[in-house]
N, C-alpha and C positions, 0 to 999 in steps of 0.2 A: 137215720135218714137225714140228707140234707134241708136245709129250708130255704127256700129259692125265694122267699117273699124280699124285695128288693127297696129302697129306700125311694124310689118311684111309686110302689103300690103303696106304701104308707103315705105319700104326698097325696095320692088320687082320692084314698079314702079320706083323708082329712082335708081334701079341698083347699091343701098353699101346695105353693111351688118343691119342688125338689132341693134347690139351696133353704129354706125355712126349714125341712126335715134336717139337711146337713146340719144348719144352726143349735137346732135342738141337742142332735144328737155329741154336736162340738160341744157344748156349754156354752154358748155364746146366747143365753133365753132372755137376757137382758133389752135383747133387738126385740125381741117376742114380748108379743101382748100372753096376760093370760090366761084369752080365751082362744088363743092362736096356739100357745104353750100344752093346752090340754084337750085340745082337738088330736093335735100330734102324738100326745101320749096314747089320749085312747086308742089310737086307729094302731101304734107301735104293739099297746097289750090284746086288742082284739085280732091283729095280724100273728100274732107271735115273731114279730123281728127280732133279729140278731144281727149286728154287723158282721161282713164276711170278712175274715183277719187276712185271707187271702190276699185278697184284693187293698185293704188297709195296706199289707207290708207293700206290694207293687207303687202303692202310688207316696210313702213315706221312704220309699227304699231299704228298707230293713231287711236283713236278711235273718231266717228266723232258724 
């Protein structure tokens, strides 16, 4: 089954913006406090997120 949790719901649950989740999820945690850093985490492991690769290759243009 797919998992349609979206990198939106992980921002709402952890209460930052949608680019803060992008950041995290980049590596870029250095911008990130690290009580900003493990709010994200938690809310990524209590969601079950996953990035969707789909979506990755579209906006990297990778053809897979």
């Amino acid at each position: 089954m797919k998992n349609n949790v979206t990198m939106r719901d992980v921002a709402e649950l952890s209460g930052v913006s949608i680019a803060t989740v992008s950041r995290y999820l980049n590596g870029k945690n250095k911008r990130l406090s690290l009580k900003t850093a493990e709010k994200v985490k938690d809310a990524i492991k209590k969601l079950k997120y996953t990035p969707d690769e789909a979506a990755r290759n579209l906006v990297t243009k990778k053809v897979i």
